[in-house]
C-alpha positions as CSV (number, residue, x, y, z in Angstrom):
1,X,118.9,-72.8,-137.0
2,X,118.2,-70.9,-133.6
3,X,120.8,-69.9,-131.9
4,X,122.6,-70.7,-128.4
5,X,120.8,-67.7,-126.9
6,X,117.3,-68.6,-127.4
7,X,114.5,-69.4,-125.0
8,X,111.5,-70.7,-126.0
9,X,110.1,-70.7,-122.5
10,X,110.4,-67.0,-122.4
11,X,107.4,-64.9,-123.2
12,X,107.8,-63.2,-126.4
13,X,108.4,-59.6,-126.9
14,X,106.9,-57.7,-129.8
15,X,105.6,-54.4,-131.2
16,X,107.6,-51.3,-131.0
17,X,107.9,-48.5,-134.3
18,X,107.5,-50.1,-137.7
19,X,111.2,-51.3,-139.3
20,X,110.6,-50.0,-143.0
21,X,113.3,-51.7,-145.2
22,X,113.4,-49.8,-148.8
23,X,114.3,-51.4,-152.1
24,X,116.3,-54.0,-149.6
25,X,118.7,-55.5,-152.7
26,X,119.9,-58.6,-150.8
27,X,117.5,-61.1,-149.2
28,X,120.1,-62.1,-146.8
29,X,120.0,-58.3,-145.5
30,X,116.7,-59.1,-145.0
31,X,116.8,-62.0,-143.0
32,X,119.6,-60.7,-140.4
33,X,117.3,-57.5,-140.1
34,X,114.5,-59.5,-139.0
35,X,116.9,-61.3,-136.3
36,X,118.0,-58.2,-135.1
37,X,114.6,-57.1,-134.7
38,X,113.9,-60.1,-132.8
39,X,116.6,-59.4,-130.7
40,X,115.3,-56.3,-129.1
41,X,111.2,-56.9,-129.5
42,X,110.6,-55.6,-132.8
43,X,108.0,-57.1,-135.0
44,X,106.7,-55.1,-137.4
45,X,108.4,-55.7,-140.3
46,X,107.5,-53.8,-144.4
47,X,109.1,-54.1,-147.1
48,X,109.2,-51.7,-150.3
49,X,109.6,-53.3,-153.6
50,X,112.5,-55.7,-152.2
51,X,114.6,-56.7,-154.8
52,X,116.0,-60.0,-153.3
53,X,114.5,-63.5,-153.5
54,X,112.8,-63.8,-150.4
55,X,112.3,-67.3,-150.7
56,X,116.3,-68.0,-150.7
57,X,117.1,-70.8,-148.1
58,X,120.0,-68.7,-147.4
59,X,117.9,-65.5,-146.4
60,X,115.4,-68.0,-143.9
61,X,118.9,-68.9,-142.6
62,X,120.1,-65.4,-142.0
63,X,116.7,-65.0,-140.0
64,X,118.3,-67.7,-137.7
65,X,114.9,-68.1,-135.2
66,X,113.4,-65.2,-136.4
67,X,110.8,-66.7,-139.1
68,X,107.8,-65.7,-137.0
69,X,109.2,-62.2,-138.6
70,X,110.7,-62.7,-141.6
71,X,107.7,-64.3,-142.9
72,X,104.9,-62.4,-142.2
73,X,106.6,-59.6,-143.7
74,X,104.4,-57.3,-145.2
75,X,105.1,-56.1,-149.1
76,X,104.5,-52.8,-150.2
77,X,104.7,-51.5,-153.9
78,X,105.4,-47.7,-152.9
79,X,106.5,-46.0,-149.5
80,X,103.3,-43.9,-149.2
81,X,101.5,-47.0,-149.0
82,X,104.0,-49.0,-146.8
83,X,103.7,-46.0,-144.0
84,X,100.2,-44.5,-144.6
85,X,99.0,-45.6,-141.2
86,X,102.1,-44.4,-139.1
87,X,101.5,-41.3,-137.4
88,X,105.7,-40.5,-137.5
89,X,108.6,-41.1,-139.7
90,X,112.3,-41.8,-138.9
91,X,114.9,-41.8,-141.2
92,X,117.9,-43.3,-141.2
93,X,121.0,-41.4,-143.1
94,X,124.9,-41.3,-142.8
95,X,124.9,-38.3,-145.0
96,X,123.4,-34.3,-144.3
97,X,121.2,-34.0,-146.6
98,X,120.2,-30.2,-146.4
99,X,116.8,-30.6,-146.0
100,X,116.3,-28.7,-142.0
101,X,114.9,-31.4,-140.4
102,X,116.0,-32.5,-136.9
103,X,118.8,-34.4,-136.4
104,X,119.1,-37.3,-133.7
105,X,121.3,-39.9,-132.9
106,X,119.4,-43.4,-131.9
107,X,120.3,-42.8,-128.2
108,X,118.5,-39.5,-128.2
109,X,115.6,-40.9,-130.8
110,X,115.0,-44.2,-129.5
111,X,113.6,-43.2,-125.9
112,X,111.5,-40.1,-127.6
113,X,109.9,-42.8,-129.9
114,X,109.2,-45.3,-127.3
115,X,107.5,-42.5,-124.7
116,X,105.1,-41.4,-128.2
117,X,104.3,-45.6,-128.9
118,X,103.9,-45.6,-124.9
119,X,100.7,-43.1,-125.6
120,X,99.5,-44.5,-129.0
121,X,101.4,-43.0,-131.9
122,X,102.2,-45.1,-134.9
123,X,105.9,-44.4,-135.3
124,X,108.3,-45.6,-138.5
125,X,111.7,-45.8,-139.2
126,X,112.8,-45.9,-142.8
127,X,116.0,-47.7,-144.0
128,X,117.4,-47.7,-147.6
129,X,119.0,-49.8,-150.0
130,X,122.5,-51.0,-148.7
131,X,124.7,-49.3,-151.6
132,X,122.5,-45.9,-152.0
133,X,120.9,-45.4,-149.0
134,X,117.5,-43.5,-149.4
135,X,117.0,-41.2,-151.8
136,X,116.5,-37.5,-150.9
137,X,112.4,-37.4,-151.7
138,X,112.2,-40.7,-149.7
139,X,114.0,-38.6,-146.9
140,X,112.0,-36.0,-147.6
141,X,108.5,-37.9,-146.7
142,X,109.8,-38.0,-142.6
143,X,109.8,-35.9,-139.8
144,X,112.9,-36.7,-138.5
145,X,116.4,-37.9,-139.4
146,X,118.5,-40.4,-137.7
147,X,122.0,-40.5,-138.0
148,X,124.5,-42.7,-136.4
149,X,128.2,-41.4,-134.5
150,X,130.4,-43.4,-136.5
151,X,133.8,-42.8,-138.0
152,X,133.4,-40.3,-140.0
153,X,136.0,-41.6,-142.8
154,X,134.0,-44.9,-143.1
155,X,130.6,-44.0,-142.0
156,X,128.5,-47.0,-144.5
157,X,126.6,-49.3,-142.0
158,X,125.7,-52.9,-143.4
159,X,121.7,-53.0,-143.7
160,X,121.1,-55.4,-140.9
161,X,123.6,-53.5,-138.8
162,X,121.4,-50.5,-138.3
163,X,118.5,-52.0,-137.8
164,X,120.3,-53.5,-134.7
165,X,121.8,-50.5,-133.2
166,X,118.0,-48.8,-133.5
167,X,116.6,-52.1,-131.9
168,X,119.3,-51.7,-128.9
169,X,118.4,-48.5,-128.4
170,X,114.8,-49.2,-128.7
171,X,114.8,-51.8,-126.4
172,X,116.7,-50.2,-123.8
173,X,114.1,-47.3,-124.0
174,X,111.3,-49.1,-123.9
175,X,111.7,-52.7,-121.3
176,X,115.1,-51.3,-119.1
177,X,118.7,-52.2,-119.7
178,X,118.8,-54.6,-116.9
179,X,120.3,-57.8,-117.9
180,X,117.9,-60.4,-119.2
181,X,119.0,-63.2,-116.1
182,X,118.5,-62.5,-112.7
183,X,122.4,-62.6,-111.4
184,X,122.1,-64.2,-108.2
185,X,125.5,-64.0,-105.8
186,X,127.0,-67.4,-104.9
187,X,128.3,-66.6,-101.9
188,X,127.4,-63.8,-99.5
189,X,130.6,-61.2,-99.0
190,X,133.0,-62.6,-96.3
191,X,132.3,-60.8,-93.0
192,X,135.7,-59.1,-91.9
193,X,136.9,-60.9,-89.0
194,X,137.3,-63.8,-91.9
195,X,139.4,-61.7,-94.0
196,X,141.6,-60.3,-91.4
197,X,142.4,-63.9,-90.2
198,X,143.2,-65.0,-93.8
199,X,145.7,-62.0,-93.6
200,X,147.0,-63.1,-90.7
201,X,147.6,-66.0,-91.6
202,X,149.0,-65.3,-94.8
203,X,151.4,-62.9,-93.6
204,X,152.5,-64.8,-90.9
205,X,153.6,-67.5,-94.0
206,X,155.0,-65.0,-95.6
207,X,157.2,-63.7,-92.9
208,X,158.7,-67.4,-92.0
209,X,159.7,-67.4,-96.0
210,X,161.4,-64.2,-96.1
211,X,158.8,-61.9,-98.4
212,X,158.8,-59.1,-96.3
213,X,162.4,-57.7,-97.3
214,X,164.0,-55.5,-97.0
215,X,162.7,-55.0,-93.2
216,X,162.1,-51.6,-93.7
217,X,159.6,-51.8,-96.5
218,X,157.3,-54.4,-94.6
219,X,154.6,-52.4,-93.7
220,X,153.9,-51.0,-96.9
221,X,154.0,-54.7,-98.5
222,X,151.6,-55.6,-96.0
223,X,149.3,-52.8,-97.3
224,X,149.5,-53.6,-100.7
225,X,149.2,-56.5,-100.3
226,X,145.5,-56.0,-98.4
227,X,144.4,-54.2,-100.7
228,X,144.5,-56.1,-103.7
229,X,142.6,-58.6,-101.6
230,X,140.2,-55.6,-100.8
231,X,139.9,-54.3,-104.6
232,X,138.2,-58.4,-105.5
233,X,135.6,-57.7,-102.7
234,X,135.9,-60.8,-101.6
235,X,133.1,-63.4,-100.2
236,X,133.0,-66.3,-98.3
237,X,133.8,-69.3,-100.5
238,X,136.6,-67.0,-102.0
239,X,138.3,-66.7,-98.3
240,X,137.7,-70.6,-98.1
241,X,139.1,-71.4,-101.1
242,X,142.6,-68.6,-100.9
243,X,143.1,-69.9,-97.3
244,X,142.7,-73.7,-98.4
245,X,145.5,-73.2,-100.9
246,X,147.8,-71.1,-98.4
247,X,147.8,-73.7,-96.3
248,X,148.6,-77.0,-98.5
249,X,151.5,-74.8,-99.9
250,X,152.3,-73.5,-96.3
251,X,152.6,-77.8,-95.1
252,X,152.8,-79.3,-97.9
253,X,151.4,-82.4,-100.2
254,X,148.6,-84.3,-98.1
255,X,149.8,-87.6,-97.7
256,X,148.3,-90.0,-99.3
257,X,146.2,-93.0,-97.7
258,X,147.8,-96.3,-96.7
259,X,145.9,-99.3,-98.0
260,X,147.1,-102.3,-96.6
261,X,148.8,-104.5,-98.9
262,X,148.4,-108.9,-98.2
263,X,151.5,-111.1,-98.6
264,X,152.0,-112.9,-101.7
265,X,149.9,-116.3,-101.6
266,X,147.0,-114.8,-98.6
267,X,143.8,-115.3,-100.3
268,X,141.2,-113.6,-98.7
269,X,138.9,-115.3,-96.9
270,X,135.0,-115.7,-98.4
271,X,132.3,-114.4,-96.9
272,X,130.7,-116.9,-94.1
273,X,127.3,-118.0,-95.1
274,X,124.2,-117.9,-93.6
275,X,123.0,-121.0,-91.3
C-alpha cells in the first residue's frame, strides 16, 4: 500500500549515512524503519543477524512504498562486517553509558554528518534491538553517541521511531527545510485604500445598528476592531468576500427571480417550422 503522500513523478531521493539496524527482533520494526528512511532520502539500509521473518506480508506492509528499501537490504552476520567500509560510527543510546565519548543530540549530529558525506566520508549510525538497545562493546565500536531529549521518566523510543527523528534531522541538514510544494499566494494582499473602505463601510453599518455603545467607548471599538482585520493580513479576495457578506446582511435576502407563470389551460405555442 503507498500512501496519500506519495509521488511517483518526483525524482527520488537517496543516499545519506548508512541506517545499521542491530539484532532488529520484529520484522515489522523493520519495515516502518525503511519507510522512515524513505521519508527523508535514506537508502542505505544493513541489517545484523535480524531476528524477524523478513519475508512476513505484514513487515512488506509496514514498508508501505518503501520496498525499493526494504528489499535490497543488505544482511550481515557481525557488525564489523556490516560497517567495515564506513569511515564513522554513530550510535544511538537513551542511556550514559560511561564510556567518554561525545555526546550529540540528532539536531547537533545530523548537520555535522551531512557536511562529512558532503566531502566523501562513509558515515553510520548504529541502532539496537527494540527491548535492549545496543550492547556496551557494540557502543563501544563508534565514535560518537547519539542521544535523543526525551522525557527522561520514559525515555524508550520504538525502533522505527528513531530512525525517523535521525532521518528528519538528516534531511533537514542535508536538502533545506523548505516545504516540499511550492506555496503559491491566491490572491495578492489587498492594497490599503481597499481595506479602509471595507472599514468604512462596515462601521458605518455598525453605527446605524447601535454597536458602538456606550458613546464614549467608540473609538477604541473602532480600533480593535481594525486591528483584528489587520492581524489576518488580509488580501484581495478576502476584502471581496468580508464586504460581500456585510452587505447582504446590511440589505438583506436577494430577492429571488420572477418567472412568469401561464394560466391554467395556455399551451404554449410550438415552434414555427421552416418553409
Amino acid at each position: 500500500m503507498v500512501g496519500a503522500g506519495t509521488d511517483r513523478t518526483k525524482p527520488l531521493i537517496t543516499g545519506g549515512p548508512a541506517i545499521v539496524l542491530v539484532r532488529p527482533q520484529l520484522a515489522v520494526n523493520v519495515g516502518m524503519a525503511a519507510r522512515a528512511m524513505a521519508n527523508f532520502g535514506l537508502s542505505d539500509l544493513r541489517l545484523v543477524a535480524p531476528r524477524g521473518d523478513l519475508t512476513r506480508e505484514d513487515a512488506q506492509a509496514a514498508a508501505a512504498g518503501a520496498l525499493h528499501i526494504f528489499e535490497r537490504a543488505r544482511i550481515f552476520p557481525t557488525l564489523p562486517a556490516a560497517v567495515a567500509d564506513l569511515n564513522v560510527l554513530w550510535a544511538t543510546t537513551a542511556r550514559e553509558r560511561g564510556q567518554g565519548k561525545h555526546i550529540e543530540a540528532p539536531a547537533a549530529a545530523l548537520p555535522q554528518i551531512a557536511a562529512r558525506h558532503a566531502q566523501g566520508e562513509k558515515h553510520g549510525i548504529l541502532f539496537g534491538p527494540e527491548r535492549t538497545g545496543l550492547e556496551n562493546d557494540e557502543v563501544a565500536t563508534a565514535d560518537v553517541i547519539i542521544t535523543f531529549p526525551v522525557n527522561p521518566a520514559y525515555a524508550s523510543l520504538n525502533l522505527a521511531q528513531s530512525v525517523l527523528l535521525v532521518g528528519y534531522e538528516w534531511f533537514r541538514a542535508a536538502h533545506g527545510d523548505a516545504p516540499p510544494f511550492e506555496l503559491v499566494a491566491r490572491s495578492p494582499p489587498a492594497p490599503r485604500d481597499m481595506v479602509l473602505s471595507f472599514f468604512e463601510y462596515l462601521e458605518e453599518a455598525l453605527e446605524r445598528s447601535g454597536f458602538f455603545r456606550p458613546e464614549g467607548k467608540q473609538p477604541v471599538m473602532r480600533r480593535n476592531l481594525r486591528n483584528i482585520f489587520h492581524r489576518i493580513g488580509l488580501t484581495e479576495q478576502d476584502v471581496r468576500t468580508l464586504r460581500g457578506a456585510v452587505v447582504r446582511l446590511v440589505e438583506g435576502p436577494r430577492a429571488a427571480p420572477k418567472t412568469r407563470r401561464r394560466p391554467r389551460g395556455e399551451r404554449q405555442s410550438p415552434p414555427e417550422s421552416e418553409a
